[in-house]
VMD Tcl script that draws the C-alpha trace (Angstrom):
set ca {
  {59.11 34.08 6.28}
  {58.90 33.27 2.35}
  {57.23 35.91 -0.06}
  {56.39 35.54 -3.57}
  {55.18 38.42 -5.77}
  {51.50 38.50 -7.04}
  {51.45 40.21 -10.08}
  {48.36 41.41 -12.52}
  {47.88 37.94 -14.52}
  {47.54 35.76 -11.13}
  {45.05 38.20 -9.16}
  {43.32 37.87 -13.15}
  {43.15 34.36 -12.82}
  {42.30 34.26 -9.42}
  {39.38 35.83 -9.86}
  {37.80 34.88 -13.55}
  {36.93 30.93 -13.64}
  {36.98 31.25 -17.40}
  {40.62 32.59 -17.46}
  {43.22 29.51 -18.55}
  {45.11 29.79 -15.61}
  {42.38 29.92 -13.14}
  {42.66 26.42 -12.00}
  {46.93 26.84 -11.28}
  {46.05 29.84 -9.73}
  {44.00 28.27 -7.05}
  {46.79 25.31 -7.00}
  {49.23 28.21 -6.18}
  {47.12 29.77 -3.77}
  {45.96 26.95 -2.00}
  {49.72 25.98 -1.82}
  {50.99 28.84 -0.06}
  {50.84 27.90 3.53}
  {52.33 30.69 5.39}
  {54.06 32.24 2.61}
  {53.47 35.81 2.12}
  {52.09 37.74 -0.99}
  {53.84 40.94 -1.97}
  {51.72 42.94 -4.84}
  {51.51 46.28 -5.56}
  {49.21 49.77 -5.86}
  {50.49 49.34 -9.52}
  {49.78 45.84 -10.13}
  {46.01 46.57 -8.11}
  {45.73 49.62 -10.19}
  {46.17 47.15 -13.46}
  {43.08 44.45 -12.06}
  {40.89 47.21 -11.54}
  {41.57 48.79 -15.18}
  {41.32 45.17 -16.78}
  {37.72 44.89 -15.11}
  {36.48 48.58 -15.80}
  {34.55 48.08 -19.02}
  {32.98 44.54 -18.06}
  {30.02 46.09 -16.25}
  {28.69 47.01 -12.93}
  {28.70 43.60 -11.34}
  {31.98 42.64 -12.61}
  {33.26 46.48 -11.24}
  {31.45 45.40 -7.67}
  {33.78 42.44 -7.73}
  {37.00 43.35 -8.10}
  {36.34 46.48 -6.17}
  {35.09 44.10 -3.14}
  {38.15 41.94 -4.19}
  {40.38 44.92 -3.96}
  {39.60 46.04 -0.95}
  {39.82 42.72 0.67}
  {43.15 42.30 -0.92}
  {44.35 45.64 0.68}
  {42.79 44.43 4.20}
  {44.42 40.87 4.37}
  {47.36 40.81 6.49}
  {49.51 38.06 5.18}
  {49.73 40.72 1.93}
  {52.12 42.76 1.67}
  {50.45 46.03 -0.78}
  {53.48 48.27 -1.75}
  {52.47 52.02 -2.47}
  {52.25 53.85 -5.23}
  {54.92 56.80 -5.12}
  {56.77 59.59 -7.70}
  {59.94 57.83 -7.68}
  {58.44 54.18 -8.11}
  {57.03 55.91 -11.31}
  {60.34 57.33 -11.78}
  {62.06 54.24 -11.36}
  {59.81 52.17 -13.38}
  {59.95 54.85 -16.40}
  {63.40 53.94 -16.37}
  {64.01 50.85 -16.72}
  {60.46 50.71 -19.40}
  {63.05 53.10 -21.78}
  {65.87 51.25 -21.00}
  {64.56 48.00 -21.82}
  {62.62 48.58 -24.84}
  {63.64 45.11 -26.34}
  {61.02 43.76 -23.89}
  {56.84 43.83 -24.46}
  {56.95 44.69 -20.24}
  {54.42 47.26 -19.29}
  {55.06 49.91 -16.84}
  {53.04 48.21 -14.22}
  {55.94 44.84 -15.23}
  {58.67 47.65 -14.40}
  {57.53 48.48 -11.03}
  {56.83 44.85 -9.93}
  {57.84 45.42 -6.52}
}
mol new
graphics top color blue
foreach p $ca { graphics top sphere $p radius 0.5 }
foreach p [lrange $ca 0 end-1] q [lrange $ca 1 end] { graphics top cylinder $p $q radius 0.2 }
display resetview
């Protein structure tokens, strides 16, 4: 079976109609057939920050979206744990010629 990675920026688009990507985010999605999404605590963690200060209803939604994310089982949610942090600290000092975030480091 075929995976692709669903990272912060497409779960963004996904969900916000006004976001410039929306529309190739529902191409992607609706695309996907059988293929298998692969995300991450981290990149979860990330949507729900991105939504935290844009009020109760929009906090409602993501947290419903969340949680359906986390239930659906052609996605594949990888955990949190020390040594992903470790890991991901890493390679965010080792690569400081890039603008990635830590969440970016620990994509998978």
């Amino acid at each position: 079976m075929s995976q692709v990675f669903a990272d912060t920026g497409y779960w963004i688009a996904l969900l916000n109609p006004r976001d410039e990507l929306h529309k190739r985010a529902r191409e992607v999605s609706a695309a996907l057939g059988s293929t298998q999404i692969v995300t991450s605590e981290w990149v979860l963690m990330e949507l729900l920050n991105s939504f935290a200060e844009r009020g109760t209803q929009f906090r409602a939604v993501v947290s419903r979206t969340v949680a359906a994310i986390r239930d659906t089982p052609g996605v594949i949610v990888v955990p949190q744990t020390s040594a992903s942090f470790v890991d991901a600290f890493q390679l965010y000092q080792d690569r400081s010629d890039k603008n990635w975030s830590i969440t970016d480091c620990r994509a998978s």
